[in-house]
Structures are given as C-alpha cells and as structure tokens.
N, C-alpha and C positions, 0 to 999 in steps of 0.2 A: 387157271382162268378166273375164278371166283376171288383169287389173290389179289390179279390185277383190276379187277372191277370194282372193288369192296376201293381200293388206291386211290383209283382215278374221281371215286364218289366223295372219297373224304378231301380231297384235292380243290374240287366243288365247292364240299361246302364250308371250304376255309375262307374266313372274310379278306379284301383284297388290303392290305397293305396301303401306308399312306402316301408312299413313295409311288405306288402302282395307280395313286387316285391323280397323283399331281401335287400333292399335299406336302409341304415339307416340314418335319415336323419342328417346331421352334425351341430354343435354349429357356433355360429353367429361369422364371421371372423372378430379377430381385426384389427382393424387401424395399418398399418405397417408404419413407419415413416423411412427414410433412416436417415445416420450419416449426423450432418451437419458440415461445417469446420467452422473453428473458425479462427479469422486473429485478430493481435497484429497489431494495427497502430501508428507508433510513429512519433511525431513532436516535432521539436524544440519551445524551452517556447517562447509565445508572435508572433511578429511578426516583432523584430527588425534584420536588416542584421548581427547585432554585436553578436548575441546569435546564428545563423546561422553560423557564420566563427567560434565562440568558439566550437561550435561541431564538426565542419570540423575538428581541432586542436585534441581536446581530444578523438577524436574516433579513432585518430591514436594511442591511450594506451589503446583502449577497453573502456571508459565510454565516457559520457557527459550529460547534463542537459535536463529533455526530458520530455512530458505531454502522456499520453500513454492511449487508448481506445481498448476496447475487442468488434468484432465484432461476434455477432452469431445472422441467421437467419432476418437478413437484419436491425439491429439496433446495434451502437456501444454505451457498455457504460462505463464508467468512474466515477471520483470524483472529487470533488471540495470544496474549504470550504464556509461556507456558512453559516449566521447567525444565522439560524435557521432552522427547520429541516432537512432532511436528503442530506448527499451530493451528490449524486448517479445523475448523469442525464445520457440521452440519445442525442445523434446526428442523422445526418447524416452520414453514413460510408465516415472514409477519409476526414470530413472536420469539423472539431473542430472550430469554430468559432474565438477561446481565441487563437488560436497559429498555427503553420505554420507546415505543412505536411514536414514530411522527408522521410519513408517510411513505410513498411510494412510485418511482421512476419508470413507465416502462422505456425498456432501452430498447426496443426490435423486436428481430426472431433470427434466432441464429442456425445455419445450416448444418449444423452438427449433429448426427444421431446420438441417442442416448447412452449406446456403447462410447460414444469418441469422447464423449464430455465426463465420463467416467476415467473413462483413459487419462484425460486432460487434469482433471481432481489429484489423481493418481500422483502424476509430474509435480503439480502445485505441492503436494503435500511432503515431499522430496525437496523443493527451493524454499518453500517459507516453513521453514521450524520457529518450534515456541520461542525458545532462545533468542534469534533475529528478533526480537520487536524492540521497535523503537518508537514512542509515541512520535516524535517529530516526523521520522524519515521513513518510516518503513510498518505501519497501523494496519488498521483492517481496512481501511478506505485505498491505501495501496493497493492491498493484495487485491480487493472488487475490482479497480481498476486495471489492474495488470488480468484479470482473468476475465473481462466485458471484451476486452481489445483481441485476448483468444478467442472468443465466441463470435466476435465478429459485431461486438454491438458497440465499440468503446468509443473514447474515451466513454467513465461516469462523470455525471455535472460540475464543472468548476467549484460549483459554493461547496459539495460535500466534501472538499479539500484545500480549498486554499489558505485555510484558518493553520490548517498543518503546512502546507507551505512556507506561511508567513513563520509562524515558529521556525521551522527548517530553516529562512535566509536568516533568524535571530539566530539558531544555536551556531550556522557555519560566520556569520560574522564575531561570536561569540569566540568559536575556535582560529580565528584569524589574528582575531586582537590577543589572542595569549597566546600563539607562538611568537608575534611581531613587538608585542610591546614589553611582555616580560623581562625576554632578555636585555630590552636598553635599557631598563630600568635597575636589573640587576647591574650591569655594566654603569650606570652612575653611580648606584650605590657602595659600589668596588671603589669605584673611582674617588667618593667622598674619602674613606675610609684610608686610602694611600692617602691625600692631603694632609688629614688630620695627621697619619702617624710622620708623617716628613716635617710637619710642621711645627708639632708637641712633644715628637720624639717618643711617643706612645708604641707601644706592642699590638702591632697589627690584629691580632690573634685578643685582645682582648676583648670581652664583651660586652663592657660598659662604651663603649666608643657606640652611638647610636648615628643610624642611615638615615641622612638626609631626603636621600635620593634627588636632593639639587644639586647641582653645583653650586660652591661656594658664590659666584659671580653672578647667580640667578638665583641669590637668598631676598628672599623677601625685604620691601622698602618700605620703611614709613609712608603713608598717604602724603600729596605733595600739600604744599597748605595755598591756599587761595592768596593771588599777588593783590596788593593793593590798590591797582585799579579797577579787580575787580570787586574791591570790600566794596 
C-alpha cells in the first residue's frame, strides 16, 4: 500500500510534458549567417613611381596595368604565377606585398557562408595553378573575375582588364598572322629558289642561292619618271 502511494505521489509531481501542454516542440535552429561584402582591391604592378604616373595617364581612357585581389570575409585572395603548384594565395586586405595600392571596388555582398567560400578557394586553387599564368590571357584580374562571378558579385570593372584584353586581341592576331602568312611566304620563297635553279641551272640544295621571297614578276621597279607635260 505505501508502494503504491509513495508511485502515484512521484507521478504528481513529474512536470507535464510539452506534448501534454499543447507545445510542440520545434527542430534544432540553423546557423543564420548574414551576406558578407566583398571588395575588389586594385594596385598599381610593382612599386615603381613610373607605373604609378602610367596609370595616372591611362585611366584617363578607362584602362591601365593593374594587380587586383578579392576580399571576402577578412582574407583577400588573388594569383600569381608560380613554378609549381597552384597560383592562388592569400594577403593581407589592401596590402599585397608585390605591388602598390591604388584603390578599392566594393562589389556587393555575397550569400555564401564562410564555409562555402572556403570550399570555393579550395576548387580555385585546383583550376588556377602557378604554371597556367599568362600575362595576357589568364593574370590575376582573371582569376578576381572568374571568382566575383562565384560569389555572386561579378563581373569586376571593365578598366581593371581591358588593358589585358587588348593585349590578348594583339597576341591572338599575333598568332593568326604566323600560322597564315608564314607559310605563303615560305611557299614563295621555295618557289623563288625552283626559278633560279631551272633558270641558271644551279643546285637547288645550294646556299648561296638567297630568297627573294618575291616573285620574280613582282621584283621591284625603278620609280616611273615624271612625263613632260608634267615638267
């Protein structure tokens, strides 16, 4: 008897359950992370006065020559080339060691927690190795840009690349004019060299025989001389 009453009293005075209040009790709250901003830091290359006043000059046309670092979440990072593996480092915000501060972009706020853009770093550091760098096609203003456009704030500004741009349409017309014009140029110069020896009966294979590269029929003419009407 004292068994069951000592039962029924602890039974009492157990608190009631939230389930028993009406209460339902709610799932474990995520981590809320706010947007963070992102800022484009740009500096003049190196640290001479002289690349300093050429940017002065050329950013009165919108370009100039420029080293450029993505800051989010208190590290800025960038590219570099490098002999081996990957080019991708981190700074200090705003002070690149390799080159002289000029200013700074902000570009947004990106919705990426601190883990994902770690993650992200991660991936980057995997596609741009040191190796890959190409001043023209493939710099560290590349790499900002391809890694704004992840984050969600891109493109970066036209002027901190189109100075490399323009080089890039120089070198690929660079590489057009010497697969297309080499060869026809060899191909006359062959073609001089059969003339001469069919003509002098010369040893093809000889090295004194020198290339035109004209044809004989598009060899240079005297200047024509002024007719005398109009002395």
């Amino acid at each position: 008897g004292n068994a069951r009453r000592q039962t029924r009293k602890r039974r009492w005075l157990r608190p009631p359950s939230l389930v028993a209040m009406g209460i339902e009790a709610s799932a474990p709250a995520r981590a809320v992370h706010l947007p963070a901003p992102v800022i484009l830091h740009v500096y003049d290359l190196g640290h001479s006065h002289e690349m300093w006043a050429m940017n002065s000059v050329l950013g009165a046309v919108g370009t100039g020559a420029f080293h450029c670092g993505v800051e989010v979440y208190g590290s800025e990072w960038s590219f570099q080339c490098t002999s081996r593996g990957t080019g991708v480092f981190n700074c200090v915000p705003g002070r690149c060691p390799s080159h002289t501060y000029r200013t700074s972009v902000a570009m947004g706020e990106t919705l990426l927690s601190r883990e994902e853009v770690f993650r992200l770093v991660d991936l980057l550091r995997k596609d741009w190795r040191g190796g890959s760098y190409d001043m023209l096609v493939r710099n560290c203003c590349h790499f900002c840009d391809e890694m704004c456009r992840r984050l969600g704030v891109g493109p970066i500004p036209l002027w901190t690349t189109n100075l490399a741009g323009a080089g890039a349409a120089v070198k690929g017309a660079y590489n057009v004019a010497r697969e297309n014009l080499y060869p026809t140029l060899l191909m006359g110069c062959f073609q001089t060299r059969q003339q001469a020896a069919s003509a002098k009966g010369v040893d093809l294979n000889d090295p004194a025989i020198v290339c035109d590269a004209k044809p004989a029929s598009q060899s240079r003419r005297p200047p024509a001389q002024p007719s005398p009407q109009n002395a």
